[in-house]
N, C-alpha and C positions, 0 to 999 in steps of 0.2 A: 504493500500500500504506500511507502514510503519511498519506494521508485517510483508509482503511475502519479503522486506528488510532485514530486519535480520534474518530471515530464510535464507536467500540466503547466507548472510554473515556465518552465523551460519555452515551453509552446506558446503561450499568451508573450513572453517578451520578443519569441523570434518573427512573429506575426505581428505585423504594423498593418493600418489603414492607412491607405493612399487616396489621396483626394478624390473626387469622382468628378464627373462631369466629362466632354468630350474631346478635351485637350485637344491634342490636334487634329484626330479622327474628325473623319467627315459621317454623314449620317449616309452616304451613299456605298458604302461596306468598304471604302476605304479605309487601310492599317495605319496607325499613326507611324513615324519615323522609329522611334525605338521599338515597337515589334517588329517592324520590318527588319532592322539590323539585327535585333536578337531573336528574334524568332520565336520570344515569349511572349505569353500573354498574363494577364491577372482577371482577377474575376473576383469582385468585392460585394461585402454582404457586413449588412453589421446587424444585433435584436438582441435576442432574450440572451441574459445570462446562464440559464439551466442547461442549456444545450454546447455552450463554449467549452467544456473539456472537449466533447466529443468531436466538434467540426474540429478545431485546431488540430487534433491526431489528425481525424480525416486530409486535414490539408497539409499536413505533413506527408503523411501516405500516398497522397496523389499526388506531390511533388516529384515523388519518387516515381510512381508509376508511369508520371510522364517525362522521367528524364529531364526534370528541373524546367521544362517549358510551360507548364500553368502551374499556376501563383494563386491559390485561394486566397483572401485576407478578410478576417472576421473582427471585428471591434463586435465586445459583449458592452450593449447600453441599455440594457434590458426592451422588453416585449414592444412598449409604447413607442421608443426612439424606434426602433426597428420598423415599426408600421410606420412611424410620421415620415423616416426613410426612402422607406418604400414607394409611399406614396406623392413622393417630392421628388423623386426618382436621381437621387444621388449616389444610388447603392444598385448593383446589378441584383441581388437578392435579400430579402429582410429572412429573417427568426423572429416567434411566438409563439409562446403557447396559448396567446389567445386570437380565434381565428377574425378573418375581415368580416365585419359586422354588413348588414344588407345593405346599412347607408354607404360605408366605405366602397364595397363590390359596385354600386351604382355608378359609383362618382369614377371609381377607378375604367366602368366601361365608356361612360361619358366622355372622360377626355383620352380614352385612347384608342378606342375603335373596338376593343377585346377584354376577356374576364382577365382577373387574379384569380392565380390558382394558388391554396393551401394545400400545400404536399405535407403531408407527418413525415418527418427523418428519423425521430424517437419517439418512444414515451416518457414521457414528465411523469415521476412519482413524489409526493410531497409529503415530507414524513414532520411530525412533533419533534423538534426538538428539545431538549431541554438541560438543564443544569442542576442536579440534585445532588447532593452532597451523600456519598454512600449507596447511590443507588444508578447506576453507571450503567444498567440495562434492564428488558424486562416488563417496563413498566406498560400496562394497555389504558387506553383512553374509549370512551363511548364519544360518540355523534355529539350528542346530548352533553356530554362534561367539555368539550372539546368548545362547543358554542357558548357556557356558561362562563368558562375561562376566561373566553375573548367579550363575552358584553360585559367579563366586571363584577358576574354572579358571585363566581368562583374566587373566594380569595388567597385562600390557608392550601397546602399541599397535603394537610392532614383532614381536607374536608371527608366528609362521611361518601359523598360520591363517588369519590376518588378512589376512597383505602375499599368501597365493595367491588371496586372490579379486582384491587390489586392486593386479594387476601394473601398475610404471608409479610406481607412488606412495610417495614419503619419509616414510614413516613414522617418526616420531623412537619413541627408546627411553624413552617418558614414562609413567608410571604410571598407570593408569583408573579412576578415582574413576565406582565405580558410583552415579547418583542414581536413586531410585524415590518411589513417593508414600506419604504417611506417612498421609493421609487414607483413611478408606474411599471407593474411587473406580471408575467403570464404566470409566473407562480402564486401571487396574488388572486391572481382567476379562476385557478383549481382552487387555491383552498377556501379563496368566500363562494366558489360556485359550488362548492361538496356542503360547504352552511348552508346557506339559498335554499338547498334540499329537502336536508334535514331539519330545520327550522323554517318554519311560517312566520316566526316572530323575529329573524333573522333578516329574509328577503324581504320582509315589508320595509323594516328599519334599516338598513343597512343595507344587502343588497348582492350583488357581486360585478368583479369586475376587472380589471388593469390596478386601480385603484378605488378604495372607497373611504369612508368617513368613518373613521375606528372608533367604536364607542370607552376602549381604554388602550393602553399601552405606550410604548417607546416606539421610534423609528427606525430603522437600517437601509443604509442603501447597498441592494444589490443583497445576493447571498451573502458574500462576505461581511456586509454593515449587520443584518442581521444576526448567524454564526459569532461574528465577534462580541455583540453585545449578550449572548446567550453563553457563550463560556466564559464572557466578563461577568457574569453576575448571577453567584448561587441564587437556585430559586427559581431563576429568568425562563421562561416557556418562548417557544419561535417556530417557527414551519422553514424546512429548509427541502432544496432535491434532495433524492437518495443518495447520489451521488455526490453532490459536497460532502453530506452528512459524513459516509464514507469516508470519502479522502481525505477529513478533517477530523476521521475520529471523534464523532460526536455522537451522544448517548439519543436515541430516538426511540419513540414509543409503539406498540401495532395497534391497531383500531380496531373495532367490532364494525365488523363489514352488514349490509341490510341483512344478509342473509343468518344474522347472528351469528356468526365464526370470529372468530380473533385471528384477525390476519397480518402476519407480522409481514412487513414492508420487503421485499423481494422480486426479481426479474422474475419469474414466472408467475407469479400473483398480479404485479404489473401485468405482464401480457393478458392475463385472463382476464385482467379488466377490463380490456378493450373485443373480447372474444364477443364480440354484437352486430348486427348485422350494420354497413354503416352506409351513408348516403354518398353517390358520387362525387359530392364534393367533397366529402370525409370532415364535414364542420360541422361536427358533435360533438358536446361536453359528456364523458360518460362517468361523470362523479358517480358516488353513491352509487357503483354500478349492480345489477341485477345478479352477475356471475357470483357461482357460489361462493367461490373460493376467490374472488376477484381482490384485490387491494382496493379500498376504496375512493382514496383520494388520486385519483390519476387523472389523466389526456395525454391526447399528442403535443409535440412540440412540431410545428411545423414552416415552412421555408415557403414564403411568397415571392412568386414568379408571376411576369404577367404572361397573355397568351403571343400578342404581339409583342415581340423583343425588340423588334426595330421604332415601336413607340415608346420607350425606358431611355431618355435621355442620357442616365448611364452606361449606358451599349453605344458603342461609335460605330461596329463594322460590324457582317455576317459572321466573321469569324471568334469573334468574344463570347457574341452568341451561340455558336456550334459548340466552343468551348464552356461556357456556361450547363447548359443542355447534356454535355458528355459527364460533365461532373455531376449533375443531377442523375443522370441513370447507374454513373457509379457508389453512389451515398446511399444508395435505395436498396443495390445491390452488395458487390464487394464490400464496400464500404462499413455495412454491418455487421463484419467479422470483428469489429473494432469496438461493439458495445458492451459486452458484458466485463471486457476487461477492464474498461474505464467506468463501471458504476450504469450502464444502463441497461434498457429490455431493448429487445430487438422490434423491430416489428413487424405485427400478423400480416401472414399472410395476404392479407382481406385488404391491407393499407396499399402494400406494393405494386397488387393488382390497380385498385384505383390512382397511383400517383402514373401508372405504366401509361395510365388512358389519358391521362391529364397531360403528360409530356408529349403523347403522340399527337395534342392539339396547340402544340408550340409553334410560331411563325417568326419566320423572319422576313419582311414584304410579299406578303400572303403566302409564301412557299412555306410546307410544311414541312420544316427542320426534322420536328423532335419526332415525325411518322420514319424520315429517313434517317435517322441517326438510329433510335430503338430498330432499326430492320438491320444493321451495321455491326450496333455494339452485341446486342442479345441472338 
């Protein structure tokens, strides 16, 4: 764990973002001066923070695979940067785990002729974390205590709610510093859209979202602002990925999933929680999911592309885009031999299929790239 650490660290410093916009490219598939002499390309994306261990491997991987001639570059700004991004088109691809809303989809077909498509690359798991003096694993939370915490109900770690799911366990009488993210953030959108659920008195009040209006706690920006103030401070409760938690050695708790099971947070509980039948455009929150054995706080994290590539201001030439498009069918593919060693679930089956049919509707002045690239690569 303390190699795929610095790896991570390693990775986020060797990956820089490079300005976007068309430099010297023309929009008529003409290469700027420096691809043409190096005969490289870059291909820039920046969004949620949950998903940054994983692409950065990815783009390291694929640096390799292509013999140093494409250049992923991801800045983690979490979920919101990522769409405002996107949708200002300075970035060839955004990250979020939370998907384009129907107003955004409109707007985004309005001024460019073509959809945004939400491709899932992973899934997002978002586990409790927390800070408990003596009690470093183990611990189960309910639905129900979980949303009592976060309104303010919930004060004492020795409350009576608490100690009946976790008979067995000394819970001191210490006070619980609730942490949440201060960021707008797709992590934020699994965990108040798993509340919104399970609470009636949650969604009315509160809600869910990117961001919403915390009826108590501290702020963090990003996983890390949060994680740090949660190992800063006995007591301190927080929602972090699985995969920080992980990497960061951080004590997290399992839920009681709908189905009444206590399900401790894990890549194949993750994937069962996405085991549902899902809609072509794959923009489903599957909180509180139905599967028995499912985790319940999960989604996808997924990668906004639009259909037209040559209307993405960030694209100067066909060829950014071909390379764009090749790196998307390898992330979906190969690429996911790279999840579970870095902290995450792979994904079903049922995603891959629909990201397959969504790339094969990619254009580049109406010729259909991503139909002849998928006939190429697979």
């Amino acid at each position: 764990m303390k190699a795929i650490t610095l790896f991570f660290v390693a990775g986020i410093m060797a990956v820089s973002f490079f300005g976007c916009g068309g430099g010297e490219g023309s929009r008529n598939g003409a290469e700027t001066r420096s691809e043409r002499s190096s005969g490289r390309i870059d291909i820039l994306g920046a969004g949620a923070s949950f998903p940054a261990p994983l692409i950065t491997a990815m783009a390291d991987e694929y640096r390799g695979v292509t013999n140093n001639r494409v250049t992923v570059n991801y800045q983690s700004i979490g979920s919101g940067g990522g769409i405002r991004q996107f949708v200002e088109q300075t970035i060839m691809f955004g990250m979020t785990e939370a998907f384009l809303s129907d107003e955004v989809m409109k707007d985004v077909e309005s001024s460019t002729g073509g959809r945004a498509f939400n491709m899932p690359i992973t899934l997002a798991d978002v586990v409790a974390t927390y800070n408990l003096p003596g009690i470093d694993k183990g611990l189960v939370f309910s639905a129900d205590v979980l949303v009592d915490i976060y309104m303010g109900r919930i004060t004492r770690w020795n409350d009576s709610a608490i100690a009946d799911l976790n008979p067995g366990k000394n819970l001191p009488s210490l006070p619980i510093t609730v942490v949440h993210r201060s960021d707008g953030s797709g992590t934020t959108n699994i965990w108040t859209s798993y509340f919104s659920r399970v609470s009636d008195e949650w969604r009315e009040r509160v809600g869910f979202g990117t961001s919403v209006s915390w009826p108590v706690g501290i702020g963090g920006n990003g996983n890390e602002g949060v994680a740090g103030a949660v190992m800063n401070t006995p007591g301190a409760i927080g929602y972090n990925s699985l995969s920080y938690a992980l990497l960061n050695d951080m004590a997290f708790g399992s839920v009681v999933n709908a189905s009444g099971n206590i399900i401790e947070p894990s890549f194949e509980a993750t994937t069962e929680a996405a085991n549902i039948e899902l809609p072509d455009d794959t923009r489903i929150l599957f909180t509180n999911t139905p599967a028995e054995y499912g985790y319940p706080i999960a989604g996808f994290a997924w990668m906004l592309v639009y259909e037209n590539l040559d209307n993405n201001n960030a694209i100067s030439n066909r060829r950014q885009a071909e390379e764009l498009v090749r790196f998307l069918i390898w992330s979906i593919t190969e690429g996911q031999e790279l999840s579970e060693s870095l902290g995450y679930a792979r994904l079903p089956g049922a995603a891959v299929e629909r990201n397959i049919a969504m790339i094969g509707e990619v254009k580049w002045e109406g010729e259909m790239i991503g139909k002849e690239l998928l006939q190429v690569v697979l």
